[in-house]
TORVO-859267 format. One record per residue (C-alpha): residue in three letters; x, y, z; residue number from 1. Coordinates in steps of 0.02 Angstrom, whole numbers. Layout:
N
residuo/x/y/z/num
ALA/X/Y/Z/NUM
...
END
This chain:
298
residuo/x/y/z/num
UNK/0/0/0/1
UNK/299/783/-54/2
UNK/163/615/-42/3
UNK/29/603/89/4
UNK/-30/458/172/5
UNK/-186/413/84/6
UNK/-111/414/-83/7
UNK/47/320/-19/8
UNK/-88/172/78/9
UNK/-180/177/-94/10
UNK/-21/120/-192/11
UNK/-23/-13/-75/12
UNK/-213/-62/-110/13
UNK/-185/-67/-291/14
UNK/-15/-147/-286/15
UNK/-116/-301/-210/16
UNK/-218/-311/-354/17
UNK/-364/-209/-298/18
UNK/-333/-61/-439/19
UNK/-392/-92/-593/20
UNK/-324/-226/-747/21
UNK/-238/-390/-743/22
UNK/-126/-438/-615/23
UNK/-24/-594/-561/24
UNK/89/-665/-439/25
UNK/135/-837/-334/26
UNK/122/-881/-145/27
UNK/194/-1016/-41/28
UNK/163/-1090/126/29
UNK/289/-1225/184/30
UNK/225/-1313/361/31
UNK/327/-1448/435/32
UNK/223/-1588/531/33
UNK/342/-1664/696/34
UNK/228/-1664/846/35
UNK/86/-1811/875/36
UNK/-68/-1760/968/37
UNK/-186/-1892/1008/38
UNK/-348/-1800/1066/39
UNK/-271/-1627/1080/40
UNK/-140/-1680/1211/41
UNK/50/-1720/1148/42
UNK/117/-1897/1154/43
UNK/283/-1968/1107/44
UNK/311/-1970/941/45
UNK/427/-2151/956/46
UNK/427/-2189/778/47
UNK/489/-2030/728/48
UNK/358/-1987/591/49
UNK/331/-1822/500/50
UNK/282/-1732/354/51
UNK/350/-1588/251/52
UNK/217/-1494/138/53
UNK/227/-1335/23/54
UNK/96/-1270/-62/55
UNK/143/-1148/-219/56
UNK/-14/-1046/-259/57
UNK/4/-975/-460/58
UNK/-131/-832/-462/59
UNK/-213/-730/-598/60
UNK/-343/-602/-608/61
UNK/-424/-468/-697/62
UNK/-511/-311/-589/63
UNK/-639/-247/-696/64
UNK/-677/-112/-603/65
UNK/-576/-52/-422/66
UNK/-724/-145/-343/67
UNK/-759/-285/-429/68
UNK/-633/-437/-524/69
UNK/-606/-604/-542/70
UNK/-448/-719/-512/71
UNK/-384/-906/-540/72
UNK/-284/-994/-421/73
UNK/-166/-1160/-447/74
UNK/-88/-1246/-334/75
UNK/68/-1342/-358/76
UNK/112/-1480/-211/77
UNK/248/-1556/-143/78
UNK/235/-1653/13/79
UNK/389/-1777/82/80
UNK/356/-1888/233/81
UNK/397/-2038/352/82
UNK/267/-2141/437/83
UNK/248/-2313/488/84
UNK/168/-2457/410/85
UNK/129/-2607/487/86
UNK/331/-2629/594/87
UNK/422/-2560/444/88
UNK/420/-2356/398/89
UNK/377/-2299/231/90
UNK/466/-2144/159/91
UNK/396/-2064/-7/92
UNK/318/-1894/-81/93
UNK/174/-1833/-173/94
UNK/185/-1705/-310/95
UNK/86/-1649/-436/96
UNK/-56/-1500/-446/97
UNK/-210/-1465/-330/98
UNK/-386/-1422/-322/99
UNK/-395/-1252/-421/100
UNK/-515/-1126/-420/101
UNK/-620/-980/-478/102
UNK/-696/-821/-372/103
UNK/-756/-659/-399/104
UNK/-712/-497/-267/105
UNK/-834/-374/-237/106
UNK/-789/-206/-144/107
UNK/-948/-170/-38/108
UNK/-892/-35/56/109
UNK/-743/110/35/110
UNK/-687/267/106/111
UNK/-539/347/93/112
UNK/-444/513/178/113
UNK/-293/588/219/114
UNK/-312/514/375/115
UNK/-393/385/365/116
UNK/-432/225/237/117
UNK/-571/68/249/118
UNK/-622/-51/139/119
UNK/-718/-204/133/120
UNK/-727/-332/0/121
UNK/-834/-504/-18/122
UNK/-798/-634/-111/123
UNK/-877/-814/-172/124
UNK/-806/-951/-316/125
UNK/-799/-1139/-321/126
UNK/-636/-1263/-323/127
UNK/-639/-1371/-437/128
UNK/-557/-1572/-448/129
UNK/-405/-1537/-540/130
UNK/-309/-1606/-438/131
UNK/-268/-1817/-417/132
UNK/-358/-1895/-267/133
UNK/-268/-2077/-283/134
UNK/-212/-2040/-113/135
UNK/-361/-2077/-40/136
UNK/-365/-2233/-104/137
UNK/-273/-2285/32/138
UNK/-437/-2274/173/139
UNK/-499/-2414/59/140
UNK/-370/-2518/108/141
UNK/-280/-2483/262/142
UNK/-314/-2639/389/143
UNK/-228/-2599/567/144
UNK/-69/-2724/615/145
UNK/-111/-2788/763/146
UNK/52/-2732/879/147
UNK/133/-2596/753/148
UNK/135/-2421/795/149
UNK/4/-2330/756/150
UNK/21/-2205/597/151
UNK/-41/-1995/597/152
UNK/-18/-1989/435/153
UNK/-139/-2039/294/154
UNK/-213/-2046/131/155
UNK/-297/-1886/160/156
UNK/-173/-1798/231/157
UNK/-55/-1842/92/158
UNK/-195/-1813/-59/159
UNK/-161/-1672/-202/160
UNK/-337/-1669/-241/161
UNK/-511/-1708/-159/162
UNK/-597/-1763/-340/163
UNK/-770/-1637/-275/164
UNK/-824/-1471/-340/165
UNK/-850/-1356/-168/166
UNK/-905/-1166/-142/167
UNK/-794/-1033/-53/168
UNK/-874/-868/14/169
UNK/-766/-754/101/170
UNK/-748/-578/163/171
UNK/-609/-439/207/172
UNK/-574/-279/286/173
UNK/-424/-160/266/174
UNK/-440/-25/384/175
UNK/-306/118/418/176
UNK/-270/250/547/177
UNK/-136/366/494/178
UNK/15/252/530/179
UNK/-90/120/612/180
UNK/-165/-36/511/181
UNK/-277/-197/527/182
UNK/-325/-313/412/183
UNK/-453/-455/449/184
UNK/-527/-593/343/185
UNK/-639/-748/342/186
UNK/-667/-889/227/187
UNK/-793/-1037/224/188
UNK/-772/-1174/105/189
UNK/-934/-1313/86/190
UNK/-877/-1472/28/191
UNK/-966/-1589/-74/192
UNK/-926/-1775/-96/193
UNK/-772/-1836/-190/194
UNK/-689/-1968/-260/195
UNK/-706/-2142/-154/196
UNK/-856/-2087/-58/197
UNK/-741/-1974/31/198
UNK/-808/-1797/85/199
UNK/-681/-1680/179/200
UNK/-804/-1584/314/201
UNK/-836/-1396/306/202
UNK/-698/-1276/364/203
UNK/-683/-1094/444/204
UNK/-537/-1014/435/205
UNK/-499/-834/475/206
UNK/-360/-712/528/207
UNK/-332/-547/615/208
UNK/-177/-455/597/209
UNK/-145/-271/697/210
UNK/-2/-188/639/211
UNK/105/-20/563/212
UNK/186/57/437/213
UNK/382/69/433/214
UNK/402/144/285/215
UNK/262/260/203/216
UNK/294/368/42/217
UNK/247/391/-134/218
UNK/338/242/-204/219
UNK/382/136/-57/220
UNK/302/52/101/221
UNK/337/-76/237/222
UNK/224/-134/370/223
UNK/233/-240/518/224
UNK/95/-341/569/225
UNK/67/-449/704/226
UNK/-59/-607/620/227
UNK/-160/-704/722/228
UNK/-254/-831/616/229
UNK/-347/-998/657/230
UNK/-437/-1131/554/231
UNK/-587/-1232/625/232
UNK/-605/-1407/524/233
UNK/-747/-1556/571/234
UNK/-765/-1735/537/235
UNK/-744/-1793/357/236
UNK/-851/-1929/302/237
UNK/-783/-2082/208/238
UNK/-913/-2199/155/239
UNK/-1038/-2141/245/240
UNK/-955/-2149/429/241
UNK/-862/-2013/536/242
UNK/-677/-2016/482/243
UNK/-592/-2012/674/244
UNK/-438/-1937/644/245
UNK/-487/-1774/537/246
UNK/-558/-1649/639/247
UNK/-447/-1493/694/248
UNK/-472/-1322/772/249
UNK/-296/-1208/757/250
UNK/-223/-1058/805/251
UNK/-81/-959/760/252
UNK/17/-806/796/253
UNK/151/-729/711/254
UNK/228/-573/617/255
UNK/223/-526/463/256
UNK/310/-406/330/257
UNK/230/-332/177/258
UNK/342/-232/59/259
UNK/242/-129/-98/260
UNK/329/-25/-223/261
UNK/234/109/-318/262
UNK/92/34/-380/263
UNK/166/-138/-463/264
UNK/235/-232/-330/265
UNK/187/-328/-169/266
UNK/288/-429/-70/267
UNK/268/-545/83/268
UNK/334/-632/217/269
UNK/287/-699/373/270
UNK/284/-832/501/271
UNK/150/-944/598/272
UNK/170/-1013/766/273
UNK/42/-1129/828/274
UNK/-52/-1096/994/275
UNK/-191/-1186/995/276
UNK/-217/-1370/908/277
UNK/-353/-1458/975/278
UNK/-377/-1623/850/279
UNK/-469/-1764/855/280
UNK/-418/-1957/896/281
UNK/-196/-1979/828/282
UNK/-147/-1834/707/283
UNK/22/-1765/656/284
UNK/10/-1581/698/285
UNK/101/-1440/636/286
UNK/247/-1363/728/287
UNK/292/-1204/622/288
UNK/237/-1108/445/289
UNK/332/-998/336/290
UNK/210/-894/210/291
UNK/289/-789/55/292
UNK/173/-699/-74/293
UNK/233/-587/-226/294
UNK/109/-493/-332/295
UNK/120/-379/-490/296
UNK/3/-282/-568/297
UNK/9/-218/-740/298
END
């Protein structure tokens, strides 16, 4: 997001895509599984199991207006891991692309001052099967050892791809105070049934994130924000039964730097720190996440 402030924060705006015309850009979140909770509570992790994941995010859009565009999303996943199967432990990765999708932005609200700047956008789409769901496969045919450790890692944590067509709606606020900043945002995704009889349950996420600005002038800006963000995840259903070991509710804190030049570029970086991970029944949980995010508008 001799200059003032407002026109300096509305570089910023438009440098993360909301100005008007096509814009692009890639994000990444790496998150390294290496803690078991069974139930919410930690237990020994004695067969030393984990699981590396990055998601790339290739983005694309097209603001017809500075309230209302479109964009395209593709993921790109890579996920290495080491679990246990029956007494021996299986090492491998998945690659390949995910689920992509489609949504629209709408800006329903904006005011902007010398002082002072708010906005507040909506948005809804649908992601669609693009991605492979062979992975899941695996719940068809994954008979417990009797004796050997028990795994937190499985076919549908390990998928690319759920093989279902599900709805996203979603909202934001960008709200400024001279120097002083918050952002906010919410998004619910409704899944449908996939591939297998497998349906992923319904999920909440959202995130808050008070913060600054560093730097503030005509062609540059930094801010500092302090993100706290949290996901809130149910039951799937596989075949027409509770899935045990899928449900989650997550929070995490953690700063965050945002870098915009003129009214091209955005950068980001930040991390995530978990503070809360309540899951259900054995579940390799997170232990960090590193977020990056570059976007250019022509």
């Amino acid at each position: 997001m001799v200059a003032c402030d407002f026109c300096s924060v509305s570089c910023v705006c438009e440098a993360q895509g909301a100005g008007q015309g096509f814009f692009t850009g890639a994000a990444e979140q790496f998150t390294h599984f290496g803690t078991m909770q069974l139930d919410g509570h930690k237990v020994d992790n004695e067969t030393g199991q984990w699981l590396d994941s990055s998601i790339a995010q290739v983005f694309a859009g097209y603001n017809f207006t500075k309230r209302f565009g479109v964009q395209f999303n593709l993921p790109i996943i890579h996920r290495e891991f080491k679990r246990p199967e029956g007494f021996a432990m299986d090492r491998g990765h998945e690659s390949g692309l995910g689920d992509a999708s489609i949504t629209g932005n709408f800006v329903v609200f904006e005011k902007r001052s010398e002082a002072v700047t708010v906005r507040w956008s909506v948005l809804g789409g649908i992601k669609l099967p693009t991605g492979s769901s062979s992975r899941i496969a695996e719940e068809l045919n994954a008979p417990a050892v009797p004796g050997a450790p028990e795994g937190g890692i499985h076919g549908h944590d390990l998928t690319l791809g759920s093989g279902s067509v599900d709805g996203i709606v979603g909202s934001g606020v960008f709200a400024r105070w001279k120097h002083l900043l918050v952002t906010a945002s919410l998004q619910y995704n409704a899944r449908t049934e996939g591939d297998y009889d497998y349906q992923f349950a319904n999920d909440l996420s959202w995130s808050v994130a008070p913060g600054g600005y560093l730097i503030l002038n005509e062609n540059h800006s930094l801010t500092l924000q302090l993100v706290v963000s949290g996901e809130d995840k149910g039951r799937d259903t596989f075949q027409g039964a509770s899935a045990l070991d899928t449900a989650m509710t997550s929070v995490y804190v953690g700063p965050q730097l945002t870098y915009t030049w003129a009214e091209r570029l955005s950068t980001q970086v930040g991390v995530d720190l978990p503070v809360l991970l309540d899951n259900s029944a054995l579940q390799a949980v997170s232990d960090y996440r590193i977020r990056a995010a570059i976007n250019w508008r022509f």
